[in-house]
CHARMM-style PDB file with segment names, atoms N, HN, CA, C and O in Angstrom:
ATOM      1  N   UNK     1       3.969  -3.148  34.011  1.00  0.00      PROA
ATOM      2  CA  UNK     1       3.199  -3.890  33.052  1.00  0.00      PROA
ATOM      3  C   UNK     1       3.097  -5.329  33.508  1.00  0.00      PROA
ATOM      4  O   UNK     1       4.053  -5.750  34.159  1.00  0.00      PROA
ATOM      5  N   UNK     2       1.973  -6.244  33.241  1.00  0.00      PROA
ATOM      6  HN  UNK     2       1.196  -5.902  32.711  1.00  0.00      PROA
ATOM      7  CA  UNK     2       1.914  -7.463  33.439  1.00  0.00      PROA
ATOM      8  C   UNK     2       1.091  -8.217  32.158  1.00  0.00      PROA
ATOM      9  O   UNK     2       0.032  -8.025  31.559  1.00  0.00      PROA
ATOM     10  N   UNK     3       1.980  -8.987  32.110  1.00  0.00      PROA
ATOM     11  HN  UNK     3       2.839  -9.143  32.596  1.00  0.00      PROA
ATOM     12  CA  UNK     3       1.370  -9.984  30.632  1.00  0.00      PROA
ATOM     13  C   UNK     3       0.998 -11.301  31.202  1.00  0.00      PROA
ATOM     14  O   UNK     3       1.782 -12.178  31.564  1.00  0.00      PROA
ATOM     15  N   UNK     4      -0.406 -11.328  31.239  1.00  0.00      PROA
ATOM     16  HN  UNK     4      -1.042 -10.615  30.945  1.00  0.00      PROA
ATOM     17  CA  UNK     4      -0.464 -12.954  31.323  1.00  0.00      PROA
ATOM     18  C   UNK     4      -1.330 -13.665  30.541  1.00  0.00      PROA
ATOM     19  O   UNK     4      -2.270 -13.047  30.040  1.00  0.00      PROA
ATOM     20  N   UNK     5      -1.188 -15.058  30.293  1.00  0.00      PROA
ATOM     21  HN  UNK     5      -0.424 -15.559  30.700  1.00  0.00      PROA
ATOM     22  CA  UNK     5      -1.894 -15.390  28.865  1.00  0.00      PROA
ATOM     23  C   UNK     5      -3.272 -16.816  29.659  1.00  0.00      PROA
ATOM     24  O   UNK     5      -3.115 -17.651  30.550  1.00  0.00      PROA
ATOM     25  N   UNK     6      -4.226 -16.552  28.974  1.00  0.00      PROA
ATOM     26  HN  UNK     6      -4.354 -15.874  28.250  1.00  0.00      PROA
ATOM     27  CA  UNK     6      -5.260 -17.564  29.608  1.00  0.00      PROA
ATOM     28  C   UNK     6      -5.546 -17.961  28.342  1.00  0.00      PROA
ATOM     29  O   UNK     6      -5.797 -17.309  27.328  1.00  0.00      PROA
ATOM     30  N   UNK     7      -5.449 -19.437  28.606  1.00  0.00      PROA
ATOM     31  HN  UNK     7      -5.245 -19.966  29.429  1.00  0.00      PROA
ATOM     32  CA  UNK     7      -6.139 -20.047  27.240  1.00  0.00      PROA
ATOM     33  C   UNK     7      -5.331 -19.660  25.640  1.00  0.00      PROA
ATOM     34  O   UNK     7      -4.222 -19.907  25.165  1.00  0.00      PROA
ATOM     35  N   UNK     8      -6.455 -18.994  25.204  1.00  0.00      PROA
ATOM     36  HN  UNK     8      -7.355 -18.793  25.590  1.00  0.00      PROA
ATOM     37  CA  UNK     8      -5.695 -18.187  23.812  1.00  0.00      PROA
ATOM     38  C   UNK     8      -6.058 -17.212  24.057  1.00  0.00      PROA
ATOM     39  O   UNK     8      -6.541 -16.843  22.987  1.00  0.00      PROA
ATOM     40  N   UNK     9      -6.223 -16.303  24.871  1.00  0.00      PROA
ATOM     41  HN  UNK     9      -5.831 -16.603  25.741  1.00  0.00      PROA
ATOM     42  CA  UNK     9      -6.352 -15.101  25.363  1.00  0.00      PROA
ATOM     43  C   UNK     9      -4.982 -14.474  26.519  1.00  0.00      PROA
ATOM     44  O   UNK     9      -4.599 -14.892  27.612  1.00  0.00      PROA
ATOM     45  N   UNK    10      -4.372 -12.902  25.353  1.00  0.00      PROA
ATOM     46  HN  UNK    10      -4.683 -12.562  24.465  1.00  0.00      PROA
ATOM     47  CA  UNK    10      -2.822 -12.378  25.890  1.00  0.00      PROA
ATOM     48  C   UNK    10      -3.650 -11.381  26.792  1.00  0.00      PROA
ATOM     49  O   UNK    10      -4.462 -10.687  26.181  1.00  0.00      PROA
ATOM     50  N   UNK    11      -3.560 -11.208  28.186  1.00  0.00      PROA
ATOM     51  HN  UNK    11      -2.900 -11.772  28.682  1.00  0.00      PROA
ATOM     52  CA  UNK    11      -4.148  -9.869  29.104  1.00  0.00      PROA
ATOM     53  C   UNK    11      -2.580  -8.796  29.562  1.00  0.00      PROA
ATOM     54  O   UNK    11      -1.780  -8.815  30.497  1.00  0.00      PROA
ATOM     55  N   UNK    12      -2.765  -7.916  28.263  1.00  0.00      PROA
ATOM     56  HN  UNK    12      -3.415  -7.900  27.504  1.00  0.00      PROA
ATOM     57  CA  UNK    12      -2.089  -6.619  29.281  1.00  0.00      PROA
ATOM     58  C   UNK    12      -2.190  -5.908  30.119  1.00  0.00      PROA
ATOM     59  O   UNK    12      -3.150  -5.222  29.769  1.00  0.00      PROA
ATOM     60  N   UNK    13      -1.852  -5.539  31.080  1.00  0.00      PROA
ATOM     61  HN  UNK    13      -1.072  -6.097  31.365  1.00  0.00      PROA
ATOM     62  CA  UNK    13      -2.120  -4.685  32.045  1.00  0.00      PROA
ATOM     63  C   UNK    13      -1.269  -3.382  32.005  1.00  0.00      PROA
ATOM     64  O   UNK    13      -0.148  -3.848  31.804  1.00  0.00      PROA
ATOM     65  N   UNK    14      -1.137  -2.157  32.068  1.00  0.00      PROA
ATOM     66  HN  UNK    14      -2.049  -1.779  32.231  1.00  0.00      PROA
ATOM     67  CA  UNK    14      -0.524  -1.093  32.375  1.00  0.00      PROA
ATOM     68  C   UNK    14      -0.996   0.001  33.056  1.00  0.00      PROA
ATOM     69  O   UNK    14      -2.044   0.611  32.841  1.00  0.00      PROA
ATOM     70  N   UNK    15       0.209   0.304  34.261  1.00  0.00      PROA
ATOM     71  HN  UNK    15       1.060  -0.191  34.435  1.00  0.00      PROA
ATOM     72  CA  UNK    15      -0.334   1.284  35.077  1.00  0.00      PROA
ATOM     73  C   UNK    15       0.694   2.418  35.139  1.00  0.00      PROA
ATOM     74  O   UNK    15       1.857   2.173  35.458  1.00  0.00      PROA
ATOM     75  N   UNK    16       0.366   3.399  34.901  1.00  0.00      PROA
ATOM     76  HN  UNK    16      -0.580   3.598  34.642  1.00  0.00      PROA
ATOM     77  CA  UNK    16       0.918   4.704  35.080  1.00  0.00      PROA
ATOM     78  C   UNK    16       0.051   6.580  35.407  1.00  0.00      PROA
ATOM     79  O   UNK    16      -0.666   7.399  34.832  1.00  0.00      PROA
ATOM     80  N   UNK    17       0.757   6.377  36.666  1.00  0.00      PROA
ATOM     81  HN  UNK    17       1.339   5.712  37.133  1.00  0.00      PROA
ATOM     82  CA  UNK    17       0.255   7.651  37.140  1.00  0.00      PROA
ATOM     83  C   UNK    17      -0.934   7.702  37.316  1.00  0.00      PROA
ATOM     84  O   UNK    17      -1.393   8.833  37.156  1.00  0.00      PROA
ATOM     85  N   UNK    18      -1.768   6.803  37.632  1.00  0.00      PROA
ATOM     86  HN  UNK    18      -1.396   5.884  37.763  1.00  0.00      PROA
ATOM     87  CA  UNK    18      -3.111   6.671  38.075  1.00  0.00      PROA
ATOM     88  C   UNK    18      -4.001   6.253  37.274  1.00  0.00      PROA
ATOM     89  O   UNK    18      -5.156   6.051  37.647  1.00  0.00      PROA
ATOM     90  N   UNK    19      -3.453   6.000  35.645  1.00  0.00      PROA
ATOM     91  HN  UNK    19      -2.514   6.165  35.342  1.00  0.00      PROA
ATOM     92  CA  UNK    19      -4.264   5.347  34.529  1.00  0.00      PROA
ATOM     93  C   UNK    19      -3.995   4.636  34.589  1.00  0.00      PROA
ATOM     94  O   UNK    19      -2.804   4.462  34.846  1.00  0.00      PROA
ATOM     95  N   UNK    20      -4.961   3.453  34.385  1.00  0.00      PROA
ATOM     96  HN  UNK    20      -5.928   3.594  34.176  1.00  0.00      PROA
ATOM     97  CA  UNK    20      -4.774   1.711  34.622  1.00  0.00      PROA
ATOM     98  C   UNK    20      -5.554   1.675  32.573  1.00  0.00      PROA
ATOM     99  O   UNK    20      -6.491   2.224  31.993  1.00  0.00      PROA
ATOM    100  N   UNK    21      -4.607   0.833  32.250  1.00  0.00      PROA
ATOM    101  HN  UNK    21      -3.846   0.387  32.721  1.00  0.00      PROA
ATOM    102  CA  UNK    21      -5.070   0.415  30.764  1.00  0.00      PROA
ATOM    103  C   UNK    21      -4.977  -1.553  31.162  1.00  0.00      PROA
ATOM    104  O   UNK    21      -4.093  -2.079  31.840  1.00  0.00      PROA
ATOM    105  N   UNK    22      -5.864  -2.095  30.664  1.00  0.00      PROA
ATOM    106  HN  UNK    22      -6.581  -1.668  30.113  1.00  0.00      PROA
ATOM    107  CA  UNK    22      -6.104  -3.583  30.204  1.00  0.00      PROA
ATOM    108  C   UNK    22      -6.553  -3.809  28.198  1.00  0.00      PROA
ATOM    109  O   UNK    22      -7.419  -3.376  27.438  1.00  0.00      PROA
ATOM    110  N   UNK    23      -5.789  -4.396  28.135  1.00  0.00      PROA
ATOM    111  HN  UNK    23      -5.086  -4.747  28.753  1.00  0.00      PROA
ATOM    112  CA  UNK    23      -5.898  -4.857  26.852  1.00  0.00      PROA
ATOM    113  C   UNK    23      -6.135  -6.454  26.836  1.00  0.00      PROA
ATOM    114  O   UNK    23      -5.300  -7.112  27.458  1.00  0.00      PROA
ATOM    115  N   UNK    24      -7.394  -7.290  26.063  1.00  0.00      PROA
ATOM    116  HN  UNK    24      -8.072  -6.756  25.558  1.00  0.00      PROA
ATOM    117  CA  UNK    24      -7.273  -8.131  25.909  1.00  0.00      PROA
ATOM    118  C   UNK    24      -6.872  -8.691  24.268  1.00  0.00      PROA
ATOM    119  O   UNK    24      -7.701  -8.510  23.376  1.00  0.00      PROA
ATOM    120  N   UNK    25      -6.231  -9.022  24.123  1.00  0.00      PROA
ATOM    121  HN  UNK    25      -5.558  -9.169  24.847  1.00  0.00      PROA
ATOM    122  CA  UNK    25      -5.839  -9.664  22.788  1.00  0.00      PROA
ATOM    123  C   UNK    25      -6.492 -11.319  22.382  1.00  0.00      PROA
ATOM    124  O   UNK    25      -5.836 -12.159  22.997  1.00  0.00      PROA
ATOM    125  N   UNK    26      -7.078 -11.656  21.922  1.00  0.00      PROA
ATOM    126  HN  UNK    26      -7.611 -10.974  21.422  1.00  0.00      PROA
ATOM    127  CA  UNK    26      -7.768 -12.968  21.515  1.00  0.00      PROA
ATOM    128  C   UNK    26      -6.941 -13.498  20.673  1.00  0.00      PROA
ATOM    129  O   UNK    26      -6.725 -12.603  19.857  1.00  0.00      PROA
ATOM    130  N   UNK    27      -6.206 -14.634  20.310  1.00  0.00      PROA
ATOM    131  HN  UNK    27      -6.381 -15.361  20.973  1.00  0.00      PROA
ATOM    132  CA  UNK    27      -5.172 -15.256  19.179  1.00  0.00      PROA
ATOM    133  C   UNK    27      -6.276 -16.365  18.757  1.00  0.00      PROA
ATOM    134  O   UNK    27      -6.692 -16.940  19.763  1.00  0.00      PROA
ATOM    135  N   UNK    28      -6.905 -16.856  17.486  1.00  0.00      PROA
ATOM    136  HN  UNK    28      -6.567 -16.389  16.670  1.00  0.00      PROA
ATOM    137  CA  UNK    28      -7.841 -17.327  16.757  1.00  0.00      PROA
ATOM    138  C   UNK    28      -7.068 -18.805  16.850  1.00  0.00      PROA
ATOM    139  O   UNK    28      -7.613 -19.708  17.486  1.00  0.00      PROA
ATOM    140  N   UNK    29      -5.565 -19.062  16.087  1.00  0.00      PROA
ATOM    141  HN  UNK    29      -5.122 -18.329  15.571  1.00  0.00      PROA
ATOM    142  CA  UNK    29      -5.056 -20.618  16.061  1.00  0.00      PROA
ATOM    143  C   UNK    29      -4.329 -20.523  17.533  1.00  0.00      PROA
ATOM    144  O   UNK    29      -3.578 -19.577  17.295  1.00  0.00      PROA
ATOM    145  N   UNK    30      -4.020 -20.935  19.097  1.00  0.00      PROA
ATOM    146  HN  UNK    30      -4.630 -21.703  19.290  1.00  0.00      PROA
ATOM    147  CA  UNK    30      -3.345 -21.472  19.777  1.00  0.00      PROA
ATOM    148  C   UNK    30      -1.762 -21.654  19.982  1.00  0.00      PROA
ATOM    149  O   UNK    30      -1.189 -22.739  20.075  1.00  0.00      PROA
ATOM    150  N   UNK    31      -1.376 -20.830  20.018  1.00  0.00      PROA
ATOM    151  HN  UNK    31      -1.842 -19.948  19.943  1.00  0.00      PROA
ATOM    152  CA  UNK    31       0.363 -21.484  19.625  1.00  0.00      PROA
ATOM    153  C   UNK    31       0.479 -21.744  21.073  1.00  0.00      PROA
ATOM    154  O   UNK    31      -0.203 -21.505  22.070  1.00  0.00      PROA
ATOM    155  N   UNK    32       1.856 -22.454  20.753  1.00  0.00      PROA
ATOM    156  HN  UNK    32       2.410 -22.648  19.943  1.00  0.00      PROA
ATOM    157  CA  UNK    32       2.368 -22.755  22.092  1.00  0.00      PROA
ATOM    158  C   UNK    32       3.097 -22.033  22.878  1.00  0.00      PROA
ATOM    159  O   UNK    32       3.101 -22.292  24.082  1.00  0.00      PROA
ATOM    160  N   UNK    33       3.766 -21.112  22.427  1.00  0.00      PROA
ATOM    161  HN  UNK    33       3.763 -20.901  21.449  1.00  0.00      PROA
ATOM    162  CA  UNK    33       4.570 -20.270  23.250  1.00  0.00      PROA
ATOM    163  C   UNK    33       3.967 -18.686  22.235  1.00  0.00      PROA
ATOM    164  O   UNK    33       3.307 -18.802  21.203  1.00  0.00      PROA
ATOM    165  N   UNK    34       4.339 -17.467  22.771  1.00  0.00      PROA
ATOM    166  HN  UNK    34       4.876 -17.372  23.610  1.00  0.00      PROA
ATOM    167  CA  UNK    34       4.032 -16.415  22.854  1.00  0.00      PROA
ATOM    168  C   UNK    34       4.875 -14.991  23.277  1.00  0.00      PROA
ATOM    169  O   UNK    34       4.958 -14.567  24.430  1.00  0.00      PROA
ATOM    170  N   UNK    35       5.365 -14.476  22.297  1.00  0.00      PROA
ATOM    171  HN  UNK    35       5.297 -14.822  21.361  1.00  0.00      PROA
ATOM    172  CA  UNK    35       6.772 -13.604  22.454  1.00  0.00      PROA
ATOM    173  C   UNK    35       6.095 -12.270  22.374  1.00  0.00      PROA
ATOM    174  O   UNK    35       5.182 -12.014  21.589  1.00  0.00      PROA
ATOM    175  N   UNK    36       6.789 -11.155  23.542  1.00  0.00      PROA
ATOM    176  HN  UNK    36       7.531 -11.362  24.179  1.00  0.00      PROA
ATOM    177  CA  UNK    36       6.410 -10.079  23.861  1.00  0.00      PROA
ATOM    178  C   UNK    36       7.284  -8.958  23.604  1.00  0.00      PROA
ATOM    179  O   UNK    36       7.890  -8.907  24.675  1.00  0.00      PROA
ATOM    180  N   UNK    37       7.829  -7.865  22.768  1.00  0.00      PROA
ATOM    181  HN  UNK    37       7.338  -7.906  21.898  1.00  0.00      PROA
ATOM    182  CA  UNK    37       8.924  -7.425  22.527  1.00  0.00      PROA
ATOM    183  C   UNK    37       8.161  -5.795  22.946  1.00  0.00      PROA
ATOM    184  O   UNK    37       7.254  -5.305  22.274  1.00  0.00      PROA
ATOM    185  N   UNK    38       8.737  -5.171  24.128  1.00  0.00      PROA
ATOM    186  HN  UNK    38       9.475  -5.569  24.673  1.00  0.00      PROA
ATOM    187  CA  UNK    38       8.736  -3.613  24.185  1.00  0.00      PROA
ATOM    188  C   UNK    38       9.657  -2.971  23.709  1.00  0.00      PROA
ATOM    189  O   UNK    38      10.863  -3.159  23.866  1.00  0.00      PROA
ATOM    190  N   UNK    39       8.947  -1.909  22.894  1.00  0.00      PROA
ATOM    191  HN  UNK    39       7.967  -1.757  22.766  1.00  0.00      PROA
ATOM    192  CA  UNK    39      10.583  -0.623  22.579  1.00  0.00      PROA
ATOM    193  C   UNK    39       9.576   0.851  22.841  1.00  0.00      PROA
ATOM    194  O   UNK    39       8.362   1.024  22.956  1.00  0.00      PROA
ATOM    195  N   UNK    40      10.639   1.662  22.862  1.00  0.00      PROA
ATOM    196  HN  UNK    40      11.625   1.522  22.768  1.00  0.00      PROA
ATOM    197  CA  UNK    40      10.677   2.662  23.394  1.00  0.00      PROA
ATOM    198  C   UNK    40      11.608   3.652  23.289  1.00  0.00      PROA
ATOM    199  O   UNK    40      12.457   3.502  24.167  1.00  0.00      PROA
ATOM    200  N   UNK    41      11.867   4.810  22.442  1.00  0.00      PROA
ATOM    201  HN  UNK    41      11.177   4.932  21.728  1.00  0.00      PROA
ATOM    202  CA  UNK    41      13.338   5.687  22.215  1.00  0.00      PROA
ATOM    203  C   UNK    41      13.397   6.792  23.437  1.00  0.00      PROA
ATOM    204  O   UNK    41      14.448   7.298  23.832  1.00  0.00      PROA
ATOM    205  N   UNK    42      11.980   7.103  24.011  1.00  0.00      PROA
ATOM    206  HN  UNK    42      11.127   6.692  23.690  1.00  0.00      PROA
ATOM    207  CA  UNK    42      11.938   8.082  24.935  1.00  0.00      PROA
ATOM    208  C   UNK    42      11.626   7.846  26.212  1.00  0.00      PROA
ATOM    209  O   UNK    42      11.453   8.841  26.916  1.00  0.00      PROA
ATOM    210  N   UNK    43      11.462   6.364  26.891  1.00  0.00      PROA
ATOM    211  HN  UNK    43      11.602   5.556  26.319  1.00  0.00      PROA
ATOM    212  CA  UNK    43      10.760   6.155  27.830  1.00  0.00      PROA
ATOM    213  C   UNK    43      11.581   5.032  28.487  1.00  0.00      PROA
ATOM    214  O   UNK    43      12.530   4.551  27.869  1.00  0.00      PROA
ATOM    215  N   UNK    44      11.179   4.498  29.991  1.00  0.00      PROA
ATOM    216  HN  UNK    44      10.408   4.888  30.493  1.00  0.00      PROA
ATOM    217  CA  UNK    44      12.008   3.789  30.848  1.00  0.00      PROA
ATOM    218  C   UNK    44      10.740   2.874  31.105  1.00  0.00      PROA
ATOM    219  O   UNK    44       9.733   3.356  31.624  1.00  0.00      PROA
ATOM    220  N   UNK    45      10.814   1.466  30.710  1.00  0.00      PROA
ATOM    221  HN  UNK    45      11.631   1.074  30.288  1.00  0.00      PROA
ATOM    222  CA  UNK    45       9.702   0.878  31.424  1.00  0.00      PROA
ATOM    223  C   UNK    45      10.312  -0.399  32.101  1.00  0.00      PROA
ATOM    224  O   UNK    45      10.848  -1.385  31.595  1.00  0.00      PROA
ATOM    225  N   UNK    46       9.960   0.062  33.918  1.00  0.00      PROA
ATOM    226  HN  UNK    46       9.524   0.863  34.329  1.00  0.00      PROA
ATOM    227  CA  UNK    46      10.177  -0.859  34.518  1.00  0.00      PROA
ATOM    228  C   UNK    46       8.999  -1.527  35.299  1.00  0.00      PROA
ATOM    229  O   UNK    46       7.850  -1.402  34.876  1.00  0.00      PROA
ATOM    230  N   UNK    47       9.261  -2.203  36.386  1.00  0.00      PROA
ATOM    231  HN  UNK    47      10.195  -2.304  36.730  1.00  0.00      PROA
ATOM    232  CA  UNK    47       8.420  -3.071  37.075  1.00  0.00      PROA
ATOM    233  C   UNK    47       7.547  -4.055  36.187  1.00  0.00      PROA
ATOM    234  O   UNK    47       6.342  -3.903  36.383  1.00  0.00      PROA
ATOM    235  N   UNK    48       7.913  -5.139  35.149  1.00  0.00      PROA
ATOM    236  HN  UNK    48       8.893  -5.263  34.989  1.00  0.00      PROA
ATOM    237  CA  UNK    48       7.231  -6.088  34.276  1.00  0.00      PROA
ATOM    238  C   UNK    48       6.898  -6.994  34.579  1.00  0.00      PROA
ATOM    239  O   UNK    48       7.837  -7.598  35.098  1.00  0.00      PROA
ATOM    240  N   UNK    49       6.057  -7.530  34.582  1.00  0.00      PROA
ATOM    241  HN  UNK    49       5.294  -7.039  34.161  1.00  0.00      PROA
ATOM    242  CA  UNK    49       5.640  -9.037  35.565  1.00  0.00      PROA
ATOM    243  C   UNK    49       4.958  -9.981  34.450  1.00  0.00      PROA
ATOM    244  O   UNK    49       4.030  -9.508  33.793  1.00  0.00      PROA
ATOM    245  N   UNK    50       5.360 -11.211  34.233  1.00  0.00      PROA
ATOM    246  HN  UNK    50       6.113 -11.595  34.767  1.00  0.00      PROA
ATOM    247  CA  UNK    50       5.212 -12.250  33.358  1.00  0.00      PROA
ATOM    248  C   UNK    50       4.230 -13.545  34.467  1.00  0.00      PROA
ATOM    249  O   UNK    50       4.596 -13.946  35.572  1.00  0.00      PROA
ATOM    250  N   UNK    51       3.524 -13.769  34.051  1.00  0.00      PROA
ATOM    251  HN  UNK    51       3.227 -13.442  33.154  1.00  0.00      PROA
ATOM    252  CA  UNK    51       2.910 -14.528  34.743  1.00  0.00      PROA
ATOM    253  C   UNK    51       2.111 -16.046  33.503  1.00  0.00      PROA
ATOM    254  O   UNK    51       1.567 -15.904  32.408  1.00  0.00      PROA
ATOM    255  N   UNK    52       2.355 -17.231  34.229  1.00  0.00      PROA
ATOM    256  HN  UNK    52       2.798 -17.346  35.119  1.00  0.00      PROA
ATOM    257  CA  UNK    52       2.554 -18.246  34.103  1.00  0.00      PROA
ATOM    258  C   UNK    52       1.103 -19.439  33.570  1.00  0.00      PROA
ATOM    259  O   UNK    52       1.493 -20.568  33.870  1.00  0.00      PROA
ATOM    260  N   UNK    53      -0.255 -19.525  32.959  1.00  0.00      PROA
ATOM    261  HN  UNK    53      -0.572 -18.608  32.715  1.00  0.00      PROA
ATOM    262  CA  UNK    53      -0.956 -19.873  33.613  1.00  0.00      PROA
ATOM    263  C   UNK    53      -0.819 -20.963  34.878  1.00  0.00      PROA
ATOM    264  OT1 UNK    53      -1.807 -21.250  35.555  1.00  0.00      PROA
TER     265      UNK     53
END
């Protein structure tokens, strides 16, 4: 997975097994910082990449 944030715009990325998913999320007020919480009871998610603008 890779989360990176442009502007006020959050871009997910996820790749598994040959499906590529992008999600863009739009945030309307700006905050300054931006918290990302995964869960999961059945699943292992590794390789996460946080990126900086």
């Amino acid at each position: 997975m890779t989360f990176k944030r442009e502007e006020n715009r959050i871009i997910t990325i996820t790749e598994n097994q040959g499906l590529s998913l992008k999600v863009i999320t739009t945030i309307e007020d700006k905050p300054k910082e931006v918290y990302v919480a995964l869960t999961g009871d059945q699943c292992a998610i590794t390789g996460i990449r946080v990126s900086n603008p």
